[in-house]
C-alpha positions in Angstrom: 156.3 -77.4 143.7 156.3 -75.1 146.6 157.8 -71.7 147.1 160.6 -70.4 149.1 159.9 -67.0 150.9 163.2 -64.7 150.1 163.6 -60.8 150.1 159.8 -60.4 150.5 158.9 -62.6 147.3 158.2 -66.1 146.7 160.9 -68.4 144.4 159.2 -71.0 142.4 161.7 -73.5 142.3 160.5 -75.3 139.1 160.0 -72.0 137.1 163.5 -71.0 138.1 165.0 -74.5 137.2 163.7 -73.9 133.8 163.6 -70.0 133.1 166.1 -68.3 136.1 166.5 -65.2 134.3 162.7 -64.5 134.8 161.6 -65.2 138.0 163.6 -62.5 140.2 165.8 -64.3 142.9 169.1 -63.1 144.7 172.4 -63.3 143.2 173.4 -65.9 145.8 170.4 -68.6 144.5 171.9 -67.5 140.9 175.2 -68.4 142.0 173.9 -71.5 143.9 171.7 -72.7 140.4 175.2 -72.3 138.7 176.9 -74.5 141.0 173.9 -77.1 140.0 172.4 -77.1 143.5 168.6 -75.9 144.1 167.4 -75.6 147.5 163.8 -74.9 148.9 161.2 -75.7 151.6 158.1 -77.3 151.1 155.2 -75.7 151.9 151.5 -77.0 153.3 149.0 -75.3 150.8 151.1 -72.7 149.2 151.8 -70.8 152.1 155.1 -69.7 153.8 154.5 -72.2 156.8 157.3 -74.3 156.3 157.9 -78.4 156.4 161.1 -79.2 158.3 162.9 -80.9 155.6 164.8 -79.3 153.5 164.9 -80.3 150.0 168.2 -80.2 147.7 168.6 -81.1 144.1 172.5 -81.6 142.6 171.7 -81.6 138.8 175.7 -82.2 138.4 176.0 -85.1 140.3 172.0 -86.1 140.2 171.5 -86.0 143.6 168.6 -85.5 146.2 169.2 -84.3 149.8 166.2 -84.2 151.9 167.2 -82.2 154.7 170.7 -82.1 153.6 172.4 -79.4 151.9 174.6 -81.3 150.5 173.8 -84.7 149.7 176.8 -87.2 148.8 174.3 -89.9 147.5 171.6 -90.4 144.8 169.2 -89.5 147.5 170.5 -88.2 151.3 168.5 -88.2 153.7 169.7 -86.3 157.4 167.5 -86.2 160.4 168.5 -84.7 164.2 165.9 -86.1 165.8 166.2 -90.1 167.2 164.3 -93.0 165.6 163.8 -90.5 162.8 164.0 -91.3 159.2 162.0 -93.1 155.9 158.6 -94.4 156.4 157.3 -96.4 153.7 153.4 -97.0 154.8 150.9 -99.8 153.3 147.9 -98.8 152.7 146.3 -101.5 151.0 144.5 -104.9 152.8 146.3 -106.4 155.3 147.7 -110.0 155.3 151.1 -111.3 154.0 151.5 -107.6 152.5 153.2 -104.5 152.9 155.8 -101.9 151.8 158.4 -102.8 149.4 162.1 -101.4 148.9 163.1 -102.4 144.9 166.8 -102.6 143.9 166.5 -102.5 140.0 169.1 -102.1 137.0 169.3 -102.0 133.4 170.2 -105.0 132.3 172.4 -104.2 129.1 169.6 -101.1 128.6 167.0 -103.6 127.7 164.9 -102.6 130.2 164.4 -102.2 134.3 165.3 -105.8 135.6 164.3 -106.2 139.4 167.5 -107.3 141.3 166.3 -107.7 144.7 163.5 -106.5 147.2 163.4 -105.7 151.1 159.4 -106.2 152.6 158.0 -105.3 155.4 155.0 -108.2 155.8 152.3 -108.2 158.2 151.9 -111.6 159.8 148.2 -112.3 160.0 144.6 -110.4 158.5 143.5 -108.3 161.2 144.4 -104.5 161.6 145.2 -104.6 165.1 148.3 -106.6 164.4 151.5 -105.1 165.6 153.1 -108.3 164.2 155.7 -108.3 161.1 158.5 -109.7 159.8 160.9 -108.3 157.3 161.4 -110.6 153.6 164.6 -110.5 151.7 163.9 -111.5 147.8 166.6 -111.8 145.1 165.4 -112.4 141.4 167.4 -115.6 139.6 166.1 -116.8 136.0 163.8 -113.7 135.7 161.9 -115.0 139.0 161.8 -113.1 142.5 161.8 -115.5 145.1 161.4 -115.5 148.7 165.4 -116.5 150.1 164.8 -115.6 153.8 163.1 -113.1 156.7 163.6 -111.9 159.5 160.2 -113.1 162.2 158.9 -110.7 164.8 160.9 -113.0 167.3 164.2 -111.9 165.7 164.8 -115.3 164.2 166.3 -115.0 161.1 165.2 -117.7 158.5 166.5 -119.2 155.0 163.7 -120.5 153.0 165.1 -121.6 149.8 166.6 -125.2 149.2 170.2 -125.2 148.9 170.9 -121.6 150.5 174.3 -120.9 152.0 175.5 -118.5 154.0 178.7 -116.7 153.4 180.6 -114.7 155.5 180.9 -114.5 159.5 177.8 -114.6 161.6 177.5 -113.8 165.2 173.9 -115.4 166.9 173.3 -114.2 170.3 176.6 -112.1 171.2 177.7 -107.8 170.2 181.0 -109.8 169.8 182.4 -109.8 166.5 182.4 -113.2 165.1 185.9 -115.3 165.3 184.2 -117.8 163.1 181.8 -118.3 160.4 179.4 -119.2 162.7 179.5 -117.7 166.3 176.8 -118.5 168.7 175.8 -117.7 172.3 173.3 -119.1 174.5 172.5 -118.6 178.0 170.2 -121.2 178.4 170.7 -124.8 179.1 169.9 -127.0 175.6 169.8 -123.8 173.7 172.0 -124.0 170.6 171.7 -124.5 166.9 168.6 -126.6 165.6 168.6 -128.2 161.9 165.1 -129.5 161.2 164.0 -132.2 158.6 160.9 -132.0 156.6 160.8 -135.1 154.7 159.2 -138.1 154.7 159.6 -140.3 157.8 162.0 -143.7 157.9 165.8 -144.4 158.4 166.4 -140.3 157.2 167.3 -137.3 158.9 168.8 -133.9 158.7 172.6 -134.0 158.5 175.5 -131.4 159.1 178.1 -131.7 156.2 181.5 -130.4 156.5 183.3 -129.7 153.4 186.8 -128.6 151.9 188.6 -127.5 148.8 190.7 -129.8 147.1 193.9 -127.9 146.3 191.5 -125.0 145.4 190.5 -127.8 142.9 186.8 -128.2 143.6 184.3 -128.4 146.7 184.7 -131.8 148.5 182.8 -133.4 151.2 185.3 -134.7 154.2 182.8 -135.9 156.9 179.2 -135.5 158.2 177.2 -136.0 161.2 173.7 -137.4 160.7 170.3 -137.5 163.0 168.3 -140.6 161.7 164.5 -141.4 162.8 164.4 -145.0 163.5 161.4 -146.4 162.3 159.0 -145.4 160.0 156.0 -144.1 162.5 155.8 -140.4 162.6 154.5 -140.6 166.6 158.4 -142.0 167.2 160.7 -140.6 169.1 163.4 -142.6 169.0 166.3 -142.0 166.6 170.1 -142.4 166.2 173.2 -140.5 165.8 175.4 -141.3 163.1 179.5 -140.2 162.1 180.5 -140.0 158.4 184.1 -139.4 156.7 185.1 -139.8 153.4 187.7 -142.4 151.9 188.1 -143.4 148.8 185.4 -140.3 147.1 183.2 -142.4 148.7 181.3 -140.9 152.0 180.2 -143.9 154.5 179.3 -144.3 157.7 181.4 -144.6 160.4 180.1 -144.4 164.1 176.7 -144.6 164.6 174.9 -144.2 168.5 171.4 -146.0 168.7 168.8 -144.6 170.9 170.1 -146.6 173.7 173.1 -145.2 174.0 174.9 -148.1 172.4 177.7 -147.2 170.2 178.1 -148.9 166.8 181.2 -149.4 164.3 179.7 -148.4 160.7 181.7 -151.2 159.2 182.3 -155.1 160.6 185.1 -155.7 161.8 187.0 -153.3 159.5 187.9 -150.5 162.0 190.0 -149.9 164.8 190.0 -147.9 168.2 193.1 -145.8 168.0 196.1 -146.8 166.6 200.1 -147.0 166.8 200.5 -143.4 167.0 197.1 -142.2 169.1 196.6 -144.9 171.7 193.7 -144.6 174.2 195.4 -144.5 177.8 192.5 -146.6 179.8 189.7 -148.0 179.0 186.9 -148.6 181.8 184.2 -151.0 181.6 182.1 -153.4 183.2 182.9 -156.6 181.9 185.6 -157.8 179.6 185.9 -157.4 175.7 184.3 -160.1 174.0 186.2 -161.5 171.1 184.9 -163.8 168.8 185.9 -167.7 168.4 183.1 -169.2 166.1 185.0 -172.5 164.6 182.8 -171.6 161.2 184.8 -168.4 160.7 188.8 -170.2 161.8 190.9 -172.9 159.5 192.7 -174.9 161.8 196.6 -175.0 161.7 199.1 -177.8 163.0 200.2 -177.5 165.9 203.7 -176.7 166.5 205.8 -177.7 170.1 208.8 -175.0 169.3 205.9 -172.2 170.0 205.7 -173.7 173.7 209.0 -174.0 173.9 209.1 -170.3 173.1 206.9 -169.3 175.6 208.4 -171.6 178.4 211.4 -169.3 178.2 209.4 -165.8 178.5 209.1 -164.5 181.9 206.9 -162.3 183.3 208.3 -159.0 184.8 207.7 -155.7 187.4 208.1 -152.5 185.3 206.9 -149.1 185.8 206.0 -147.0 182.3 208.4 -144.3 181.8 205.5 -141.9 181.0 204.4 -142.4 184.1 207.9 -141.9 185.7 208.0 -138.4 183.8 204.8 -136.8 184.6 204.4 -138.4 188.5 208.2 -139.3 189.3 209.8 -142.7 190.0 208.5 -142.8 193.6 205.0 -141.8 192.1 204.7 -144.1 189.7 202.9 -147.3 189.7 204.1 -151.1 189.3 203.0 -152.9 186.7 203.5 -156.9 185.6 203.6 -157.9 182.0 206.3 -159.1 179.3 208.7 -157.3 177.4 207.4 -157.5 173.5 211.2 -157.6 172.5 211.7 -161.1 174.7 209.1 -162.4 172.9 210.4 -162.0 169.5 213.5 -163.3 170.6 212.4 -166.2 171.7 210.4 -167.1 169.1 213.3 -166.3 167.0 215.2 -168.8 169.1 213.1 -171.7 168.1 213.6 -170.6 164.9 210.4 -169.4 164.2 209.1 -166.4 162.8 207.8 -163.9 166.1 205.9 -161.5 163.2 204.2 -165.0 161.9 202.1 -165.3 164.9 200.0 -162.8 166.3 201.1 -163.3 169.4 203.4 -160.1 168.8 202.4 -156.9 167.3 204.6 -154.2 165.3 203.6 -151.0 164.2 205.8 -148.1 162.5 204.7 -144.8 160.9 206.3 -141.5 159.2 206.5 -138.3 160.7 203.0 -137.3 161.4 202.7 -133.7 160.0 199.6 -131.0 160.9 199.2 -128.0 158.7 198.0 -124.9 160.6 196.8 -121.4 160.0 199.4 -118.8 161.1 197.7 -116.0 159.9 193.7 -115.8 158.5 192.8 -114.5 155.1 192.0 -110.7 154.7 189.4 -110.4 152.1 190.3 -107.0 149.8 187.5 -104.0 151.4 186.6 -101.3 149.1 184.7 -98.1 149.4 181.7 -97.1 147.7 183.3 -96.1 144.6 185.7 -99.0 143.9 188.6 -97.5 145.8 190.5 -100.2 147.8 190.9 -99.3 151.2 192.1 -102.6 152.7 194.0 -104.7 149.8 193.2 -108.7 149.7 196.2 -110.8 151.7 196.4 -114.8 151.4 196.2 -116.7 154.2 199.5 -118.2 155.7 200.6 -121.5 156.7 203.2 -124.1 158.6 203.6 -127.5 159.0 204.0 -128.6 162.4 205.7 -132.0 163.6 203.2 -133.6 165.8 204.8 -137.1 166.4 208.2 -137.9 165.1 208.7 -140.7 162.9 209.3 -144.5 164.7 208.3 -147.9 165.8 206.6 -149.3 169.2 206.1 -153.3 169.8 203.2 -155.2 171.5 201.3 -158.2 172.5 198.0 -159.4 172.7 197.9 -160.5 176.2 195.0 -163.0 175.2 197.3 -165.2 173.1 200.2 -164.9 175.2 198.1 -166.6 178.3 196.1 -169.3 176.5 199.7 -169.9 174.9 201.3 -169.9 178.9 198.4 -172.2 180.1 199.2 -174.7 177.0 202.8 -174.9 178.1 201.8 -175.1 181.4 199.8 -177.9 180.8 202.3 -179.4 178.8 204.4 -179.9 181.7 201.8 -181.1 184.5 201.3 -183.9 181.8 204.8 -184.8 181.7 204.8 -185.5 185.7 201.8 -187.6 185.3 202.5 -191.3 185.5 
C-alpha cells in the first residue's frame, strides 16, 4: 500500500492498521484509527505525487470511500468532476463480451450463489466497434440466464419466454407514467410492436388482458389476436381477431378479415347492442339481409285474428323525446312509425298473445352498476435499511349507477309490413268479384 506524507514522514497505512503504536503518526490519525476510519492517498511508485482519489476504510461499519471521507455504503464512491465515476474495462477478445457487475449472496452460508449480473457486451468482432448493448441476467434453478438488454438504439428488450413486466413504464416521454404502460410517439404508425416467431398458418401474436378474481387467482377476461392467413410465409395478408371470456372458456368474438370485412365469431349467436346500449344509426349501402331459407322454418297455421290485429294499428307522426331534449321541439325531426304499446293491445284484443309473435319486442334489465377507482393503490416505500417511509394504502372504490333499472318496447318493422301488406291484400281480395 502507498504512503501518506505527514509531518515530514511517510505513514504506511497497512503497518499502522496492524502495529499503530510503531510506526510514528500524529495524535489526530491515532484518534482517527480509534474511531475505525483510516485515510490515505495513493501514490504512483512510492513517491509523494499523489492520485486524486482519496481512499477511506470504516473497519466499524466495513466500509470503503474512494474519494469520500466518509462513506455511508459498503463502497462510496464521490467524484466533482462530470461523467466521472467506475470504469470497468475488458480487456480480453472482443465479440459478445465484456465487463461484468456480479450481485452475489450466501445462500444459507453454503457458499457464494450468483444472484444477478449487469454486462456491458460489444456487439460485433472487430476492435473499432463503438457499438454495445447492456445485458441484465438473473440466476433461477442454479442457471444465469439472459432476461433482457438494453441495444445501442436504446430499445430495451425481454428475451426470455414468459417474462412480465411489473411496475409503471414510461416509452418515449420525461413524464412520469400514469399507467403501467405509458408510451409516446411522434411519428405517424409509431407505437407498440408484438412480434411472432412461430411457425406460419392461422397463428399470431396476441395481446391478453387479464384480472384477479376476488384476489382469488389470475384470470384471462379478453384478448386481441393478429392471425396470418394462410400458410405461405411470402403472405401478407392476415386478420384481426376480438376475444372475451364466458363461461372459463375464452372464444372468439369479432374477427376483421384482410378485406376489411367484419365477422361475428359465433353464428348467429350474438347481437349488436342491446336493450340498455342501443346503436343510434346505422349507415350502409344497401339493406340488412336476413335470412328466409324454407330448410331452416317449420311452418305454422295461419291465423286471420293476426290481420285483424294489424288492420286496427295505425301508423303515426312522432318526434323522439331525446331528440326534443338535446335539439328542442322546433329542432327536432318528424318521424313515422307505430307505437309498440298499440300493437300489443291490439293483439291482445283479438285475444291473442302480442309476446307470442315476434312482431313485438320487450326487453327489461336491473340497475346497471360500474365499479370505479376513486383513489389508486400506494405501494408501502422503504429506505435502504427497512425503514418505511411511505406506508402501503389499499386502493378505494364506488359503485356508480350508470342506467337505472326498467323496460323499453319494440318492433321489428320487417314483420309488421309483410304483416300490413297481407291485410292489405286481404281486403283488395274481398272487392274482387
Amino acid at each position: 500500500m502507498a504512503k501518506e506524507t505527514t509531518n515530514q514522514g511517510y505513514i504506511d497505512a497497512q503497518a499502522y492498521a496492524t502495529d499503530p503504536d510503531n510506526v510514528s503518526t500524529p495524535d489526530s490519525l491515532h484518534q482517527e484509527y480509534e474511531r475505525g476510519i483510516t485515510s490515505y492517498s495513493l501514490s504512483q511508485d512510492g513517491d509523494s505525487a499523489k492520485l486524486n482519489s482519496l481512499l477511506t476504510t470504516d473497519t466499524v461499519n466495513n466500509r470503503v470511500g474512494l474519494n469520500k471521507a466518509t462513506p455511508t455504503d459498503t463502497f462510496h464512491v464521490s467524484t466533482d468532476n462530470v461523467d466521472e465515476g467506475i470504469t470497468i474495462q475488458f480487456e480480453g477478445t472482443t465479440g459478445l463480451e465484456g465487463p461484468t457487475l456480479r450481485l452475489a449472496a450466501l445462500n444459507n452460508g453454503l457458499g457464494k450463489i450468483n444472484y444477478a449480473k449487469i454486462k456491458a457486451a460489444v456487439l460485433d468482432s472487430t476492435n473499432t466497434t463503438e457499438d454495445g448493448r447492456l445485458e441484465f441476467y438473473t440466476i433461477g434453478n442454479g442457471s444465469e440466464t439472459l432476461k433482457g438488454y438494453i441495444d445501442e438504439a436504446g430499445e430495451l428488450v425481454l428475451t426470455l419466454s414468459g417474462a412480465k413486466l411489473k411496475g409503471s413504464l414510461g416509452v418515449g416521454t420525461t413524464d412520469a407514467p400514469q399507467n403501467r404502460i405509458d408510451a409516446d410517439v411522434t411519428a405517424d404508425g409509431d407505437g407498440i410492436k408484438l412480434h411472432y416467431a412461430g411457425s406460419v398458418g392461422t397463428q399470431g401474436p396476441r395481446l391478453i388482458l387479464t384480472a384477479d378474481n376476488n384476489g382469488a387467482s389470475e384470470t384471462t377476461m379478453a384478448a386481441v389476436k393478429a392471425a396470418i392467413l394462410d400458410g405461405t410465409v411470402a403472405s401478407e395478408d392476415g386478420r384481426l381477431e376480438l376475444y372475451t371470456m364466458g363461461n372459463g372458456t375464452l372464444t372468439k368474438k369479432v374477427e376483421i378479415d384482410e378485406a376489411g370485412n367484419m365477422y361475428t365469431g359465433l353464428d348467429n349467436s350474438q347481437t349488436l347492442g342491446s336493450a340498455t346500449y342501443r346503436w343510434s344509426e346505422v349507415f350502409a349501402g344497401n339493406g340488412t339481409i336476413n335470412t328466409s331459407d324454407s330448410r331452416e322454418k317449420t311452418l305454422q297455421a295461419d291465423d286471420s285474428k293476426v290481420l285483424d290485429a294489424i288492420d286496427t294499428i295505425n301508423i303515426k307522426a312522432f318526434k323522439w323525446n331525446d331528440s326534443i331534449a338535446s335539439k328542442g321541439e322546433a329542432n327536432a325531426r318528424i318521424h313515422y312509425g307505430v307505437m309498440a304499446q298499440e300493437v300489443k293491445s291490439a293483439f291482445e284484443a283479438q285475444g291473442l298473445v302480442a309476446e307470442d309473435y315476434g312482431v313485438l319486442c320487450y326487453d327489461e334489465w336491473d340497475d346497471v352498476i360500474e365499479t370505479r377507482t376513486t383513489k389508486e393503490a400506494v405501494a408501502e416505500v422503504k429506505d435502504s435499511e427497512g425503514n418505511i417511509i411511505t406506508p402501503a394504502e389499499p386502493a378505494e372504490y364506488e359503485d356508480v349507477l350508470v342506467k337505472a333499472a326498467g323496460n323499453r318496447y319494440g318492433v321489428r318493422y320487417d314483420e309488421l309490413y309483410a304483416l300490413k301488406v297481407a291485410a292489405l291484400e286481404r281486403k283488395i281480395a274481398a272487392l274482387t268479384p
